[in-house]
PDB file of N, CA, C and O in Angstrom:
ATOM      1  N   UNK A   1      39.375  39.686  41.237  1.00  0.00           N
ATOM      2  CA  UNK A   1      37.936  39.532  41.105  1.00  0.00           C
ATOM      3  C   UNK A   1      37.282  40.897  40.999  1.00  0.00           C
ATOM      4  O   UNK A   1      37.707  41.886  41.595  1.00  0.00           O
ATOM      5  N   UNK A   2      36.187  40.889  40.178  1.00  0.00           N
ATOM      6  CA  UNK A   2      35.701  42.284  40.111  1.00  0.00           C
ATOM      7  C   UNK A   2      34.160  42.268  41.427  1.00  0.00           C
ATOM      8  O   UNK A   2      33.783  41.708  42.456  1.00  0.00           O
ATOM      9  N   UNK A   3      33.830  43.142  40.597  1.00  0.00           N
ATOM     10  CA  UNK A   3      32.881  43.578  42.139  1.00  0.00           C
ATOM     11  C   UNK A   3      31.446  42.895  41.010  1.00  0.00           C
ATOM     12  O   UNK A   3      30.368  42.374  41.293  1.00  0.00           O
ATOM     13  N   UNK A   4      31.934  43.136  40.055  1.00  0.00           N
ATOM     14  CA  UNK A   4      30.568  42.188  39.288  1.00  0.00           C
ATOM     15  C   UNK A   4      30.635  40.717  39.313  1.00  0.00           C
ATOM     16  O   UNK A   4      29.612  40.034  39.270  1.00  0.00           O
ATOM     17  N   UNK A   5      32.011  40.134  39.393  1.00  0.00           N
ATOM     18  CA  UNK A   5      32.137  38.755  39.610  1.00  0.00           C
ATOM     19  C   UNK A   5      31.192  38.383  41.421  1.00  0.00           C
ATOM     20  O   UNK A   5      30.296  37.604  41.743  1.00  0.00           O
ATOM     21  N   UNK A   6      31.823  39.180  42.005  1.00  0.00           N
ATOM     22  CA  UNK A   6      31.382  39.190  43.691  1.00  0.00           C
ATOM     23  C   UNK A   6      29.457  39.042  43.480  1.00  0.00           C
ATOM     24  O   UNK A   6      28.728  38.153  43.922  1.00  0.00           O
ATOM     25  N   UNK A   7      29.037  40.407  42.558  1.00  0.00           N
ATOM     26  CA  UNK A   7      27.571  40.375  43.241  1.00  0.00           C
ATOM     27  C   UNK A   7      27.046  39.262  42.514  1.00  0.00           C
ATOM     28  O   UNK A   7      26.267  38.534  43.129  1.00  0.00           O
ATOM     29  N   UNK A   8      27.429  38.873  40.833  1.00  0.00           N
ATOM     30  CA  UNK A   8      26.755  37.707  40.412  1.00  0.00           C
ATOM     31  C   UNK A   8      26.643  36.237  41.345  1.00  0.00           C
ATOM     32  O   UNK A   8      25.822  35.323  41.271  1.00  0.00           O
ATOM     33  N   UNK A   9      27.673  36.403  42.123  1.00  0.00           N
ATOM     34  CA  UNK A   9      28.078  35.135  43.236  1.00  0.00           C
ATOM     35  C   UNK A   9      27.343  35.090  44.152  1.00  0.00           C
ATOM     36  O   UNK A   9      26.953  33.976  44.501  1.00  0.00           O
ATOM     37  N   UNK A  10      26.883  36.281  44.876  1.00  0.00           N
ATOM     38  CA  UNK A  10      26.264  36.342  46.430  1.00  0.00           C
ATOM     39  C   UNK A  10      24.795  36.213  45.439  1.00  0.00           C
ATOM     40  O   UNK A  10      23.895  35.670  46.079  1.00  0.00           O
ATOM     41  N   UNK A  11      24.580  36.422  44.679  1.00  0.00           N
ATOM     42  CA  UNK A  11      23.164  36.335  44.072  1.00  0.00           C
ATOM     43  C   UNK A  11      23.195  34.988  43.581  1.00  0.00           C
ATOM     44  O   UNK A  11      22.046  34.553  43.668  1.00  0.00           O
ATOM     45  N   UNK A  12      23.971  34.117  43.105  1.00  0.00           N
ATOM     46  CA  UNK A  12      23.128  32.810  43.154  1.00  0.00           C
ATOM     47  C   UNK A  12      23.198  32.102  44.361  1.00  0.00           C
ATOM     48  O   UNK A  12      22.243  31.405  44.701  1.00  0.00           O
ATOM     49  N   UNK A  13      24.457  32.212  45.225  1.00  0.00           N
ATOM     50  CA  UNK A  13      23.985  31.756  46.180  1.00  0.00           C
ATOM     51  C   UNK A  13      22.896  31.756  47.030  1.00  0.00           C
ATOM     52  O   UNK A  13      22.447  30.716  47.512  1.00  0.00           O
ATOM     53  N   UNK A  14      22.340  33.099  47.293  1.00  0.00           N
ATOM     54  CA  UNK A  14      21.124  33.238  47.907  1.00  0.00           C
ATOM     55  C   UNK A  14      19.958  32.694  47.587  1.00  0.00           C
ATOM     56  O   UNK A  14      19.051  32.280  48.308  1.00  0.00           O
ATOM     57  N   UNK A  15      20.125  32.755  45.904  1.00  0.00           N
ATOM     58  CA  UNK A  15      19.003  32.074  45.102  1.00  0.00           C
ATOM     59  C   UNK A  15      19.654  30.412  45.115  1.00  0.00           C
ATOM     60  O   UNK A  15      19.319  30.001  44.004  1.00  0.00           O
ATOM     61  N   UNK A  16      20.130  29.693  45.559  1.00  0.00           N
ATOM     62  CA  UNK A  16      20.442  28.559  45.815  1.00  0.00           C
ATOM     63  C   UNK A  16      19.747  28.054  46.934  1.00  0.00           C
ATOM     64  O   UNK A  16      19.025  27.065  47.057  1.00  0.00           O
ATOM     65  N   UNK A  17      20.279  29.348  48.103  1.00  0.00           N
ATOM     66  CA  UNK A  17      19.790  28.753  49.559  1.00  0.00           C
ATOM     67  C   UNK A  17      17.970  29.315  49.339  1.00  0.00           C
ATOM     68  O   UNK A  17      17.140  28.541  49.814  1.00  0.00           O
ATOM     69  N   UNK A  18      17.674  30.024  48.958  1.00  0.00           N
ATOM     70  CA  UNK A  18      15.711  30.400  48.719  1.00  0.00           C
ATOM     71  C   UNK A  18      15.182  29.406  47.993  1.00  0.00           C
ATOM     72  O   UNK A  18      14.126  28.888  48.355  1.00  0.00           O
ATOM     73  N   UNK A  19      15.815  29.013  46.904  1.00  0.00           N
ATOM     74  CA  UNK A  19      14.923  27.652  46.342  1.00  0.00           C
ATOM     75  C   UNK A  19      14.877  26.078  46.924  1.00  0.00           C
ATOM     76  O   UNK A  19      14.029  25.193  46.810  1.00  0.00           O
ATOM     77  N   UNK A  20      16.055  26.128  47.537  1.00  0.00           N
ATOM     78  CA  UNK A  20      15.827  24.306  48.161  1.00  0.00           C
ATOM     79  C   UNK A  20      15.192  25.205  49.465  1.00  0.00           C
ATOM     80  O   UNK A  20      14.261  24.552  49.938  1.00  0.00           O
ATOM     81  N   UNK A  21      15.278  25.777  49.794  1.00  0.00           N
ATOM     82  CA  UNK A  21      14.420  25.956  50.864  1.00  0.00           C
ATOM     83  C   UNK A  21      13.025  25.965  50.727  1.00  0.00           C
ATOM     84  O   UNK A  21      12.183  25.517  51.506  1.00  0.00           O
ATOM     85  N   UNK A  22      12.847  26.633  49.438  1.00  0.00           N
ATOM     86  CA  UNK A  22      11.262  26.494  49.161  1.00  0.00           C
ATOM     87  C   UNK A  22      10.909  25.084  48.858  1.00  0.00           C
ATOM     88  O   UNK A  22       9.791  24.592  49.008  1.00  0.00           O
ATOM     89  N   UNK A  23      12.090  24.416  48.368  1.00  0.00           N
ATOM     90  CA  UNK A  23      11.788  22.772  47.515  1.00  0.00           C
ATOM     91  C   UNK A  23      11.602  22.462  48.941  1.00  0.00           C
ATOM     92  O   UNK A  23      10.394  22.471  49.178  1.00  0.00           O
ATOM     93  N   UNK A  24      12.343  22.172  50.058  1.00  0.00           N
ATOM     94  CA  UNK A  24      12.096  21.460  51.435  1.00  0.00           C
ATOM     95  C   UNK A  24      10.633  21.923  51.717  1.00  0.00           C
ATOM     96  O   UNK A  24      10.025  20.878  51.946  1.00  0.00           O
ATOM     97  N   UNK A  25       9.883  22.833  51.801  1.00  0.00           N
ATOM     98  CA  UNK A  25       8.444  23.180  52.057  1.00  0.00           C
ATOM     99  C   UNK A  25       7.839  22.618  51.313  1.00  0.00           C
ATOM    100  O   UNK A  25       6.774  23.075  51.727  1.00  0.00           O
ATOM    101  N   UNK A  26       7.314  21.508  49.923  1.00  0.00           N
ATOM    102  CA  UNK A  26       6.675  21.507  49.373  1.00  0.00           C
ATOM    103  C   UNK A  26       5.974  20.170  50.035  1.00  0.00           C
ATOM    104  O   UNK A  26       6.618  19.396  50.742  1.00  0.00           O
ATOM    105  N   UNK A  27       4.178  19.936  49.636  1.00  0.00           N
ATOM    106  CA  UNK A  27       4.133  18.412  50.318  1.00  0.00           C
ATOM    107  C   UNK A  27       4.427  17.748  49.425  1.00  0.00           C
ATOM    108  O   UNK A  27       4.701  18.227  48.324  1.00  0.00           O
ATOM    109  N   UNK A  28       4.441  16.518  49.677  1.00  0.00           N
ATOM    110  CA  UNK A  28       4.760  15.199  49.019  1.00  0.00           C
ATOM    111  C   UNK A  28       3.826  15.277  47.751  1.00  0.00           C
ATOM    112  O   UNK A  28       4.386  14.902  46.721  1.00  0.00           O
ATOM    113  N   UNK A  29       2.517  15.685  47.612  1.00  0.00           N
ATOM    114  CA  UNK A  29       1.896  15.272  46.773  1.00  0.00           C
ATOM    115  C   UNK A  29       1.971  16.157  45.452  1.00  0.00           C
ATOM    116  O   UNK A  29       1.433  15.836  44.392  1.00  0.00           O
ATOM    117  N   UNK A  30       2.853  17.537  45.703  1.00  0.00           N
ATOM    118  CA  UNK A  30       3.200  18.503  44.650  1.00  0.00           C
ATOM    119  C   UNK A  30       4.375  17.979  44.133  1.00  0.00           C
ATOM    120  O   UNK A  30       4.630  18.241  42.957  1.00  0.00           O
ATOM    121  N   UNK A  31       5.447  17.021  45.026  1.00  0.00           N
ATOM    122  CA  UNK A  31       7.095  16.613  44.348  1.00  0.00           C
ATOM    123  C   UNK A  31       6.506  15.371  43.491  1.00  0.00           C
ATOM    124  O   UNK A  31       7.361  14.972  42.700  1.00  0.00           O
ATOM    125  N   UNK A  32       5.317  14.659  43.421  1.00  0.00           N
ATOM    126  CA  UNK A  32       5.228  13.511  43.151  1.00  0.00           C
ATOM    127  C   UNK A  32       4.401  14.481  41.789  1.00  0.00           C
ATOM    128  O   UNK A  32       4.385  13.717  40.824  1.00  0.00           O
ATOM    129  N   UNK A  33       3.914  15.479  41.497  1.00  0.00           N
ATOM    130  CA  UNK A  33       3.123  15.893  40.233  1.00  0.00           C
ATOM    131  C   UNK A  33       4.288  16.228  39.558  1.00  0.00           C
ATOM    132  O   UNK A  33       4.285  15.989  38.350  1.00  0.00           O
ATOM    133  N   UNK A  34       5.082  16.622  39.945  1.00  0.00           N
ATOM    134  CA  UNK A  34       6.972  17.468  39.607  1.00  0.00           C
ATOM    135  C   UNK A  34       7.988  16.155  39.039  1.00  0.00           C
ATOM    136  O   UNK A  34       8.980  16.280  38.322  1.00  0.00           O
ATOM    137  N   UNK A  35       7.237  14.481  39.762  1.00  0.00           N
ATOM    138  CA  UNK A  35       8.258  13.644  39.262  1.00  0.00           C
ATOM    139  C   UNK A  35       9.504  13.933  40.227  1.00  0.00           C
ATOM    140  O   UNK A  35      10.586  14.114  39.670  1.00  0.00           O
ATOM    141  N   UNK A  36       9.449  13.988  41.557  1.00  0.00           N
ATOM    142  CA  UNK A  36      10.749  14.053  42.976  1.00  0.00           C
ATOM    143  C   UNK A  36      10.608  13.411  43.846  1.00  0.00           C
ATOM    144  O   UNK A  36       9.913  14.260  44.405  1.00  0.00           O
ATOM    145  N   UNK A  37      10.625  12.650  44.522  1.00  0.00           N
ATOM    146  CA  UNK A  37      11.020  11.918  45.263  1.00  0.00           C
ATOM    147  C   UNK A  37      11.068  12.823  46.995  1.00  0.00           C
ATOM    148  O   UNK A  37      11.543  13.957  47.052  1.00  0.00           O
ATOM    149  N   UNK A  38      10.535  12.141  48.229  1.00  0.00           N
ATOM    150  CA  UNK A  38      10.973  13.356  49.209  1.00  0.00           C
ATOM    151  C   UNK A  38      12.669  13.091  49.400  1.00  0.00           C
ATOM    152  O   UNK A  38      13.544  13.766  49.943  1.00  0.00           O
ATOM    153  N   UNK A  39      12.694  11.452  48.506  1.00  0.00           N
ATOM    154  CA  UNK A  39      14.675  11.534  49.389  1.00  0.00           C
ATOM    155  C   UNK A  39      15.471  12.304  48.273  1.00  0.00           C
ATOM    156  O   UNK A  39      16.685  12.274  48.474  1.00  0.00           O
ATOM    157  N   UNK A  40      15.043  13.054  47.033  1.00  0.00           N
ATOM    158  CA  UNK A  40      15.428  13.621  46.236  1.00  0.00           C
ATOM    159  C   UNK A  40      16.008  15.078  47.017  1.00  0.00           C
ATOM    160  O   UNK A  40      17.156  15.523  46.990  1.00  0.00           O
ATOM    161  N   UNK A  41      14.558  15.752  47.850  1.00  0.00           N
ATOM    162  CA  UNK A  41      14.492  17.038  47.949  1.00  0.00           C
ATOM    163  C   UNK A  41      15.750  17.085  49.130  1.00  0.00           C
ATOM    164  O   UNK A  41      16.767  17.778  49.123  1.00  0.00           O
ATOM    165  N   UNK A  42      15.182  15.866  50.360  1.00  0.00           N
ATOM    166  CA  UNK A  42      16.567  16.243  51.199  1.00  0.00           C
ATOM    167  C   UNK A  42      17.875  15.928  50.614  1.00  0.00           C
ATOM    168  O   UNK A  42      18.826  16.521  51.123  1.00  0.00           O
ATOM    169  N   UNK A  43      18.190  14.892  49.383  1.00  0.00           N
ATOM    170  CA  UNK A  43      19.739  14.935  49.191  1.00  0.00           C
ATOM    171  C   UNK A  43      20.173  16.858  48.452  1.00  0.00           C
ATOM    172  O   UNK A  43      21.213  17.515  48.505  1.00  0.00           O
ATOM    173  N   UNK A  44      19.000  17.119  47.930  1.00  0.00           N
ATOM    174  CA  UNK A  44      19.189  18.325  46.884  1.00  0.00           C
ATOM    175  C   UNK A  44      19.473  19.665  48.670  1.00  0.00           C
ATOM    176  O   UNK A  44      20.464  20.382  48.804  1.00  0.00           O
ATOM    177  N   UNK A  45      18.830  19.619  49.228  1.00  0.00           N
ATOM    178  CA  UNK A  45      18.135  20.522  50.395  1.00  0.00           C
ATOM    179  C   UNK A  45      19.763  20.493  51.370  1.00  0.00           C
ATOM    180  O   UNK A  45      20.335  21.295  52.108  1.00  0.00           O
ATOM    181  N   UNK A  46      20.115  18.773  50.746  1.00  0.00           N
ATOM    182  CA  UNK A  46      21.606  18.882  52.634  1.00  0.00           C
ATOM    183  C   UNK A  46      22.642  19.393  51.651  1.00  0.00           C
ATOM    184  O   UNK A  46      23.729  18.920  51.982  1.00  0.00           O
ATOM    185  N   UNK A  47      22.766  20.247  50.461  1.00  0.00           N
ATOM    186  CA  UNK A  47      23.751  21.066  50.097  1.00  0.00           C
ATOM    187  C   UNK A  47      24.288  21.728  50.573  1.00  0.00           C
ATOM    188  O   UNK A  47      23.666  22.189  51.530  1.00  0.00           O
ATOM    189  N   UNK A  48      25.210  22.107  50.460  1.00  0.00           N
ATOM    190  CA  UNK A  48      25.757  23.708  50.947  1.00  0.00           C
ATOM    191  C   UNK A  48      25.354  24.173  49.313  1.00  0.00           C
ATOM    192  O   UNK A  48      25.491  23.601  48.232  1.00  0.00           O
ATOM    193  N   UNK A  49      24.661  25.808  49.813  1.00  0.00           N
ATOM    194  CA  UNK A  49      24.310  27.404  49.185  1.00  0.00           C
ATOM    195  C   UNK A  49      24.837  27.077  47.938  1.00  0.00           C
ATOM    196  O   UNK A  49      24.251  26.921  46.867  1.00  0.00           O
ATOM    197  N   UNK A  50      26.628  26.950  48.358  1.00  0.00           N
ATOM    198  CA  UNK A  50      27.502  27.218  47.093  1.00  0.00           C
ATOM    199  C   UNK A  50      27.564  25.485  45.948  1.00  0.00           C
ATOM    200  O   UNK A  50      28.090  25.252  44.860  1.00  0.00           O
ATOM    201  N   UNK A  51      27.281  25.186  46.281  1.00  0.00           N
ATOM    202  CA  UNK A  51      27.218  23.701  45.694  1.00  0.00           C
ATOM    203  C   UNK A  51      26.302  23.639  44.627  1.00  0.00           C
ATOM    204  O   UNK A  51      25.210  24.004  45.064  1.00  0.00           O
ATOM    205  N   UNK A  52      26.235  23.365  43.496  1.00  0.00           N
ATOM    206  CA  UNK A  52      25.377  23.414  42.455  1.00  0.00           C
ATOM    207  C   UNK A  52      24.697  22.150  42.447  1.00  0.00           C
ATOM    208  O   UNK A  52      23.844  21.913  41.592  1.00  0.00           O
TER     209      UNK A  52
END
């Protein structure tokens, strides 16, 4: 593995775990303008980081 394979990796993960985290903060009435569901955000949110 190179060290560019490594940082592209730790960088989406992080950006994996920052966006459902931001998706879990949103209210109901912004997922429903978006077309989501709240049982959408927690099945998307109980991921693991690395899980696409």
């Amino acid at each position: 593995m190179t060290m560019t394979y490594i940082g592209n990796t730790t960088r989406h993960w992080y950006r994996n775990y920052k966006t459902r985290a931001q998706l879990a903060r949103l209210p109901d009435y912004i997922l429903k303008d978006v077309g989501l569901k709240r049982a959408d955000v927690i099945r998307e949110t109980s991921k693991p980081f690395w899980r696409q």
